[in-house]
C-alpha positions as semicolon CSV with decimal commas, in nm:
position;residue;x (nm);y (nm);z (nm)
1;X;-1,085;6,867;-3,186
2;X;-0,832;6,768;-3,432
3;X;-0,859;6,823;-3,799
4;X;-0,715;6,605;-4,086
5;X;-0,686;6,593;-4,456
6;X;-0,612;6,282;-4,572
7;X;-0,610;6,093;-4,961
8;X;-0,421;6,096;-5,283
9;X;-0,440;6,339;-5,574
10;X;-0,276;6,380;-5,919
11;X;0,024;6,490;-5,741
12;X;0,070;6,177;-5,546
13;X;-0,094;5,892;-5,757
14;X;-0,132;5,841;-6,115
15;X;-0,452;5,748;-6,296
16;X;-0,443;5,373;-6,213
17;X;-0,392;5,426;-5,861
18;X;-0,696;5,721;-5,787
19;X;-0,972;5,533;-5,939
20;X;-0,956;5,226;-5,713
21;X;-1,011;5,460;-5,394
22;X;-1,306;5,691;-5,615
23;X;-1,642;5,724;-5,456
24;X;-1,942;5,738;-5,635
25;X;-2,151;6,018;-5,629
26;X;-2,443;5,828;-5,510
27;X;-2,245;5,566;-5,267
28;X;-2,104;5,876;-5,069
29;X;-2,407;5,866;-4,793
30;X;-2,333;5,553;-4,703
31;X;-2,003;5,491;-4,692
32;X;-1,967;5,849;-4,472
33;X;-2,195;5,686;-4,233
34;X;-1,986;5,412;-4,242
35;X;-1,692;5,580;-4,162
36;X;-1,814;5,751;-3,886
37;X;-2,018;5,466;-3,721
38;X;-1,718;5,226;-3,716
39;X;-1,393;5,424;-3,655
40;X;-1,293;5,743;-3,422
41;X;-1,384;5,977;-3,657
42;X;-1,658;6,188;-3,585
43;X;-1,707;6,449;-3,855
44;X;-1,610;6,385;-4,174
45;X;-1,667;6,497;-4,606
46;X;-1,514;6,314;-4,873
47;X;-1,405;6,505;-5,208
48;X;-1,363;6,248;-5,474
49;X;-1,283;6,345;-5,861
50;X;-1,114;6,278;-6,162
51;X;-0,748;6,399;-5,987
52;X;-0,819;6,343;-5,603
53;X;-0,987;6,116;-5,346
54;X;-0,963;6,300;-5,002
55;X;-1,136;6,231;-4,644
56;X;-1,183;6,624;-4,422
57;X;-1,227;6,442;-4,081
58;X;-1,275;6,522;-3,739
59;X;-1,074;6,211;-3,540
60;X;-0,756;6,157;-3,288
61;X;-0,658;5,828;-3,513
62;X;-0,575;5,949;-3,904
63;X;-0,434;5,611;-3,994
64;X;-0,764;5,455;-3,885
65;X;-0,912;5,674;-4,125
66;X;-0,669;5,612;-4,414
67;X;-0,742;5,214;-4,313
68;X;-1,092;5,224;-4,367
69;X;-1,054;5,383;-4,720
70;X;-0,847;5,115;-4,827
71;X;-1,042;4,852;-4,674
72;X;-1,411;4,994;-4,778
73;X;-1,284;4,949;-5,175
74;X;-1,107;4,621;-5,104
75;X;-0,789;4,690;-5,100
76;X;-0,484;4,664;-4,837
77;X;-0,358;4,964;-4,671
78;X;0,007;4,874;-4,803
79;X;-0,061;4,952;-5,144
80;X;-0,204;5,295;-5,132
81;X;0,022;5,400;-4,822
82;X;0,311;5,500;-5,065
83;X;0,065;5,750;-5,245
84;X;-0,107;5,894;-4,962
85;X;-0,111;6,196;-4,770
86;X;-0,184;6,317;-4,422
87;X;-0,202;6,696;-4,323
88;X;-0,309;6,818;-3,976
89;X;-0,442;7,133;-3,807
90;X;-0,280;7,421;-3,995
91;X;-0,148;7,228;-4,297
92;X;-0,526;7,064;-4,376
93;X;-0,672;7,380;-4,321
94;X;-0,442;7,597;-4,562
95;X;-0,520;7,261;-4,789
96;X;-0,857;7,282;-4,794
97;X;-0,844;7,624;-4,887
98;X;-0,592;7,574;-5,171
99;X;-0,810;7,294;-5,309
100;X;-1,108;7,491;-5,352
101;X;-0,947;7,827;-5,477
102;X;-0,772;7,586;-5,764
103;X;-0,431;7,611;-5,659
104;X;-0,399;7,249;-5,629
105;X;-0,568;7,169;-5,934
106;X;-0,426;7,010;-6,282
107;X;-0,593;7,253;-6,436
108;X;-0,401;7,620;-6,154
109;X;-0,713;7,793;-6,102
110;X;-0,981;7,601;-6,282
111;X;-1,336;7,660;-6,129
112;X;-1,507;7,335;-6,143
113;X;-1,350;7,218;-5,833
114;X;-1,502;7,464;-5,646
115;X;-1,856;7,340;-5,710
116;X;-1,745;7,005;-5,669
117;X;-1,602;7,067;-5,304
118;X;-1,991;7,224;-5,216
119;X;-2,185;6,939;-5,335
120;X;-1,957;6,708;-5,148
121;X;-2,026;6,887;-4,871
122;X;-2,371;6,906;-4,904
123;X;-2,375;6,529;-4,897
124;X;-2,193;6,518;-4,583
125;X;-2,457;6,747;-4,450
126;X;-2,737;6,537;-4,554
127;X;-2,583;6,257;-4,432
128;X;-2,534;6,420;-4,095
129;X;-2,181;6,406;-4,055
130;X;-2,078;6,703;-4,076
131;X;-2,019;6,900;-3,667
132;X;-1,904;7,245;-3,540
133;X;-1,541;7,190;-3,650
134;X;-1,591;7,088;-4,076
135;X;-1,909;7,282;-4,114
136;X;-1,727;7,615;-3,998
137;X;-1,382;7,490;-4,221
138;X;-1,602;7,415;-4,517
139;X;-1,794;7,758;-4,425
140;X;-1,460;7,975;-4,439
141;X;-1,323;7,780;-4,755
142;X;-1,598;7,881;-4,994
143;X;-1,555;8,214;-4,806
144;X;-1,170;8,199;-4,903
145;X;-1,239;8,059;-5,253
146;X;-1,482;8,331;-5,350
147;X;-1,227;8,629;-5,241
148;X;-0,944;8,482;-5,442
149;X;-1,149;8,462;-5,730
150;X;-1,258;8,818;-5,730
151;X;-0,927;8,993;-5,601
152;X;-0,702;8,814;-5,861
153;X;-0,701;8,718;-6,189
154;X;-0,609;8,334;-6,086
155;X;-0,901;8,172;-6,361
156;X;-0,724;8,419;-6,623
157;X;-0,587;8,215;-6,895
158;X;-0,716;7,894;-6,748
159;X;-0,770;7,579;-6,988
160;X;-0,991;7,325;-6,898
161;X;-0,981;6,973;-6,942
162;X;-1,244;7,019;-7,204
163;X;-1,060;7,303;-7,403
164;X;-0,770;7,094;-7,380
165;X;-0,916;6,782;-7,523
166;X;-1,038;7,027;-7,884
167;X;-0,625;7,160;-7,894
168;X;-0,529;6,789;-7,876
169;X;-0,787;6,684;-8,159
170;X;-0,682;6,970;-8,349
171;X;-0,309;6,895;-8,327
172;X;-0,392;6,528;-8,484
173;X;-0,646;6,588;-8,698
174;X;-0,577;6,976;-8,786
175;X;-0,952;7,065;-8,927
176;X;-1,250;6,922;-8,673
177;X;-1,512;7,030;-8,916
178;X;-1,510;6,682;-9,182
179;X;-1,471;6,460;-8,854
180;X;-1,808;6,270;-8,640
181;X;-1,720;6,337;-8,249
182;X;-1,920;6,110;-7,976
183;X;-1,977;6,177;-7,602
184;X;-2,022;5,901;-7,376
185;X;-2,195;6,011;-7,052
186;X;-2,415;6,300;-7,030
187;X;-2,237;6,467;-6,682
188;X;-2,090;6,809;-6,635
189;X;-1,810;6,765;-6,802
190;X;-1,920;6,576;-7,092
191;X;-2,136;6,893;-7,098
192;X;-1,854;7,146;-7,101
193;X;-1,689;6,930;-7,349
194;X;-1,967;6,929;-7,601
195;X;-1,980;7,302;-7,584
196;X;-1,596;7,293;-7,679
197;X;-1,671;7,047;-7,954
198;X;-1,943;7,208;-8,040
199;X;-1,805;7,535;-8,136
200;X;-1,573;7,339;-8,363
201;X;-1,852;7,292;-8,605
202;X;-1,775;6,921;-8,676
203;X;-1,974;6,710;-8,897
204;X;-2,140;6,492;-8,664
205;X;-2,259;6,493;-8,257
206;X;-2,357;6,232;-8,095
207;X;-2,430;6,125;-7,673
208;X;-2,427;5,816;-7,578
209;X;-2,559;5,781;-7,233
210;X;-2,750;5,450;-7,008
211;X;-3,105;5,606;-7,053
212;X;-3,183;5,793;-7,394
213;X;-3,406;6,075;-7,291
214;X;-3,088;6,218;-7,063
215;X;-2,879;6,141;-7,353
216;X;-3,126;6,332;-7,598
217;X;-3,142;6,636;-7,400
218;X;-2,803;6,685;-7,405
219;X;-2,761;6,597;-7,793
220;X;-3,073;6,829;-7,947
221;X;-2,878;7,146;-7,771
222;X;-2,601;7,027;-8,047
223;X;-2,829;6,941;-8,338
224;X;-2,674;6,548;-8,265
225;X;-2,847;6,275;-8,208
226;X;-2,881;5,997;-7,886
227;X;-2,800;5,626;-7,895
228;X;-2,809;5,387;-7,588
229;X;-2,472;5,290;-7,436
230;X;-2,599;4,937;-7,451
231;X;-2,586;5,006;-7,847
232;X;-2,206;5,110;-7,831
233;X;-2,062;4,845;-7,999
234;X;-2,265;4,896;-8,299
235;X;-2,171;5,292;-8,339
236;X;-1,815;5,325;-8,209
237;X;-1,680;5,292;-8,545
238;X;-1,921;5,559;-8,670
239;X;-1,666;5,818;-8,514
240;X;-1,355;5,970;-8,536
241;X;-1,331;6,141;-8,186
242;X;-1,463;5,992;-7,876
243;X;-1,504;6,198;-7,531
244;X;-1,627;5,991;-7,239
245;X;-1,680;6,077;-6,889
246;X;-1,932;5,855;-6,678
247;X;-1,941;5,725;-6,320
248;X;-1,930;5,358;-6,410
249;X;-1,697;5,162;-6,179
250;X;-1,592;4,942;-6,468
251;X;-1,423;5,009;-6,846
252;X;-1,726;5,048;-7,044
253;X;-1,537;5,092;-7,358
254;X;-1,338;4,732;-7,402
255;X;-1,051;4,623;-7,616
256;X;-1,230;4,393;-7,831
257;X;-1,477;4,665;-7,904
258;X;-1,225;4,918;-7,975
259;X;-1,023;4,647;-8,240
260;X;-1,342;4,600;-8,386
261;X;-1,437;4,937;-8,492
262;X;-1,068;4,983;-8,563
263;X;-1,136;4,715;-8,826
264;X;-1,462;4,843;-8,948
265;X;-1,303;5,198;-8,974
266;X;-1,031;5,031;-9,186
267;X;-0,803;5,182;-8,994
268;X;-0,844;5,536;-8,978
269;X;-0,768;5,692;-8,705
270;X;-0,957;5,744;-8,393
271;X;-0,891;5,999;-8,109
272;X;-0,994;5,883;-7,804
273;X;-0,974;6,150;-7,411
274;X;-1,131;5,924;-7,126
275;X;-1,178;6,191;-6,854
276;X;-1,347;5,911;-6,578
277;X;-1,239;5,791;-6,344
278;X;-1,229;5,513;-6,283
279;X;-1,169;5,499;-6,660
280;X;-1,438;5,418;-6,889
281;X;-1,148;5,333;-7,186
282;X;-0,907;4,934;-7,095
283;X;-0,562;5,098;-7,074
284;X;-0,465;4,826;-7,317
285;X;-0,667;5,011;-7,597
286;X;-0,379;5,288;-7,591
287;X;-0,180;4,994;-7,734
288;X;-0,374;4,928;-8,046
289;X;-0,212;5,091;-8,395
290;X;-0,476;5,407;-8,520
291;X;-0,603;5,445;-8,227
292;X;-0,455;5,782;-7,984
293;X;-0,583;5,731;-7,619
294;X;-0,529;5,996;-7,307
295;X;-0,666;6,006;-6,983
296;X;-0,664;6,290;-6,750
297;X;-0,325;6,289;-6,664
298;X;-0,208;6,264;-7,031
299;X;-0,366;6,629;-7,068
300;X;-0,158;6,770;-6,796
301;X;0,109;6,923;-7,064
302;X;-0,124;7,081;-7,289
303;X;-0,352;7,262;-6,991
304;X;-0,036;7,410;-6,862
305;X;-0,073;7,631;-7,112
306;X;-0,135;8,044;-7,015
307;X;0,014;7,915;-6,678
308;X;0,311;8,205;-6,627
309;X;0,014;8,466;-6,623
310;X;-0,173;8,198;-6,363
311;X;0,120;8,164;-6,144
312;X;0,153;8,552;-6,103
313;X;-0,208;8,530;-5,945
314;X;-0,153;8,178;-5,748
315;X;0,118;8,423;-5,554
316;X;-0,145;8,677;-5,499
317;X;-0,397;8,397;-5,403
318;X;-0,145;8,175;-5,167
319;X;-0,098;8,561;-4,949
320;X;-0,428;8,599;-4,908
321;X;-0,476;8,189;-4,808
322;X;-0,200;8,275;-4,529
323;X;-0,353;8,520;-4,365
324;X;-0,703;8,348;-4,359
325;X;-0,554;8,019;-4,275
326;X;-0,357;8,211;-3,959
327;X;-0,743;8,348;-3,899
328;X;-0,890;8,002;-3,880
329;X;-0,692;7,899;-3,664
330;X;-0,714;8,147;-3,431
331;X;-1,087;8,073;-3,368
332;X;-0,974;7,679;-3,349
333;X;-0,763;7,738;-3,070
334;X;-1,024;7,956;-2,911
335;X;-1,265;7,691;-2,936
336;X;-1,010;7,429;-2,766
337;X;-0,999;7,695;-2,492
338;X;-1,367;7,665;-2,416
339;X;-1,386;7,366;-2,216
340;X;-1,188;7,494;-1,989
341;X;-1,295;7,848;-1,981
342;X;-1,631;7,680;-1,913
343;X;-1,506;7,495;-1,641
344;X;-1,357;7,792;-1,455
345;X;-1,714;7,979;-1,496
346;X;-1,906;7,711;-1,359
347;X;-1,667;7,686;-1,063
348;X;-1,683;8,072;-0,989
349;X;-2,048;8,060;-1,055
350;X;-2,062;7,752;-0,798
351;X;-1,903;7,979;-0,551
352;X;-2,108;8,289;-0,586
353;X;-2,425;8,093;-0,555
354;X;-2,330;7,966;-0,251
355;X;-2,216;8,295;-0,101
356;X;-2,527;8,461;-0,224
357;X;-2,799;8,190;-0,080
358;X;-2,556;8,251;0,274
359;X;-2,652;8,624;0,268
360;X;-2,976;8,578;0,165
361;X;-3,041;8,401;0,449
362;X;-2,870;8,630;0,699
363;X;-3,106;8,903;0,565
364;X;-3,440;8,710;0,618
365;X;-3,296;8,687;1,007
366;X;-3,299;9,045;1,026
367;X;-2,919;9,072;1,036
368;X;-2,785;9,415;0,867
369;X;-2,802;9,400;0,486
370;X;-2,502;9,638;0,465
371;X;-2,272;9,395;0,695
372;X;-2,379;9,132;0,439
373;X;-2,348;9,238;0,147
374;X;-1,938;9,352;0,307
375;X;-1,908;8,991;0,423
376;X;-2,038;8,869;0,095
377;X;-1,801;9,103;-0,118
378;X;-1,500;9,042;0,087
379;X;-1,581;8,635;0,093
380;X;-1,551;8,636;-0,275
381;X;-1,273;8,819;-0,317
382;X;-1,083;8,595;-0,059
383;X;-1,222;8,287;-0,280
384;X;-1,139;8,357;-0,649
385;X;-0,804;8,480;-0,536
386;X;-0,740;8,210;-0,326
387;X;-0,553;7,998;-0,617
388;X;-0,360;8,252;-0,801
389;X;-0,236;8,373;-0,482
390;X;-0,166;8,001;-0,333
391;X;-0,017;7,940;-0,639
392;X;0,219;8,233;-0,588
393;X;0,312;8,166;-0,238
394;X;0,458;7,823;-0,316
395;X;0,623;7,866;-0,638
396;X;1,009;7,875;-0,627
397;X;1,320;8,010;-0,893
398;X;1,202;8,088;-1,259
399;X;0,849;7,943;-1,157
400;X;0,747;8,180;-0,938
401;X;0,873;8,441;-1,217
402;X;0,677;8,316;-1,505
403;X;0,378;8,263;-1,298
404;X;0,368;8,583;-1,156
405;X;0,464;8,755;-1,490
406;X;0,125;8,555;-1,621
407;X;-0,057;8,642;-1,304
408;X;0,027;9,018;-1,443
409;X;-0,050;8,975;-1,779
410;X;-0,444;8,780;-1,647
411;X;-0,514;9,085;-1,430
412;X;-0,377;9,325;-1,638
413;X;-0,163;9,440;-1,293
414;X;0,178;9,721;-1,295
């Protein structure tokens, strides 16, 4: 078995970069499937987010891997190679358990990741590619995650990407409470960030989501109101603050849209955090006059903030990571042991059945069960030592003196 972690993250590859290698939520199935019917990979989970892509596999060839993620979104290996990653046997397991305990978050100990690790795994599980080796690595990283969180104070102080996009209104606008605020998408986050919004008291909520009754739901728990995303155009210059997060795989907010509503707003500003990725927002709009665009990684300064009390507890957290990583991989290398401890009991058990169905016999001819059963006994013996002792006889120099200092050690011998 050989375990990999494999992708890009916020740490390796900017914005533009992560959200040609994203996975949708609800194109995971399939394309795990695909990744395990056509190259040597046979386990595998894929974690995508906002800040990381990443394949957990099970294979001998990790650049096959990487090479299928590249070509499944159309792209050539070259240009992701620079931003990629690659970590084997101890290095993806301590990962793994980093990445779910928040250490290798934007956001040092932020909690959604956790949840989002579990449902990616639950879609590898559904989709039946998950074995022995990720199921019990996956099994001992919630384990891991869950003891961090309680033994240190690692989410102390934490702010979210949601938290962080209220400070960043607040240092443009000062007061949210005269200003209209609009959510595109009606996910998690865009959930967490209406509830930051929210407790702003602005003037104005509003969702705009593909399908109104989802959209509706979300807005009557905000006294705001629902509008189709197919009605965008009609409404974006309605607002002053726009938050969007959705799972399309193209911008659904456009330039000409944007310079429209610019126009129609006549040219007040408006404050604009596109938390998707892919984004949701044409980079270009960033280059329009009133009009303040940031994407994930333009947030990275301002959730920083509280992080000297964090780092205090990602020391705490990374001690505790050690020792269950060293853990973890003491039951891998038992289990790479086990083909050939099974192979050594099948042989002895070869043997004794043999010797056995030999003394059985005798008996039935009426030969002396005692003088049997001291045949038998000594006929084993002879047989399981055979090797060791062959092997002890020939040996020469330092050989013979390792072997017989192992030969010690197996048979616990003075």
């Amino acid at each position: 078995m050989h375990l990999f972690a494999l992708g890009v993250n916020h740490t390796t590859a900017p914005v533009s970069i992560r959200e040609h290698v994203a996975f949708h939520s609800e194109s995971l199935s399939l394309a795990l499937r695909d990744l395990t019917a056509h190259r040597p990979v046979k386990e595998a989970a894929i974690l995508s987010t906002c800040n990381r892509t990443e394949l957990y596999c099970n294979t001998d060839d990790p650049q096959a891997a990487l090479e299928w993620l590249a070509e499944y979104h159309r792209l050539q290996p070259s240009s992701i190679q620079p931003y990629t990653y690659t970590l084997n046997s101890h290095d993806a397991v301590k990962h793994a358990f980093r990445v779910a305990a928040g250490l290798d978050s934007m956001v040092l100990g932020e909690p959604q990741i956790l949840g989002q690790m579990k449902q990616a795994v639950k879609i590898a599980e559904n989709a039946g590619t998950l074995g022995t080796l990720l199921h019990k690595l996956f099994q001992k990283t919630f384990a891991v995650a869950k003891e961090v969180r309680t033994t240190t104070d690692i989410g102390a102080s934490s702010v979210s990407m949601a938290a962080a996009s209220v400070k960043l209104a607040q240092r443009i606008f000062g007061d949210l409470k005269p200003l209209k605020v609009l959510f595109i998408g009606a996910g998690e986050m865009i959930e967490l960030c209406a509830e930051h919004f929210a407790a702003q008291q602005p003037a104005a909520i509003a969702v705009a989501n593909r399908t109104l009754d989802r959209g509706l739901q979300l807005a009557q728990r905000f006294d705001g109101q629902a509008i189709l995303l197919a009605d965008l155009p009609e409404h974006l210059a309605d607002y002053d603050i726009v938050i969007t997060s959705t799972a399309s795989q193209l911008p659904i907010v456009g330039l000409g849209m944007v310079e429209r509503a610019v126009k129609l707003r006549k040219h007040r500003p408006i404050f604009i955090v596109d938390l998707a990725v892919p984004r949701d927002v044409e980079p270009e709009v960033g280059d329009l006059d009133d009009v303040f665009l940031y994407s994930v990684d333009d947030l990275a300064q301002i959730v920083q903030e509280g992080l000297g009390n964090r780092q205090l507890a990602a020391a705490e957290a990374e001690t505790i990571i050690d020792v269950r990583v060293d853990n973890f991989m003491h039951w891998l290398e038992t289990r790479e042991a086990v083909p050939t401890i099974r192979a050594l009991r099948d042989h002895a058990d070869r043997v004794r059945r043999h010797e056995v169905e030999k003394a059985l016999k005798q008996i039935a001819r009426g030969e002396d069960p005692q003088r049997v059963l001291e045949v038998l006994s000594n006929t084993l013996t002879n047989k399981f030592l055979h090797a060791p002792s062959h092997a002890l006889n020939t040996a020469t120099g330092t050989d013979r003196e390792a072997l017989e200092a192992l030969i010690r050690q197996l048979y616990q011998t003075l």
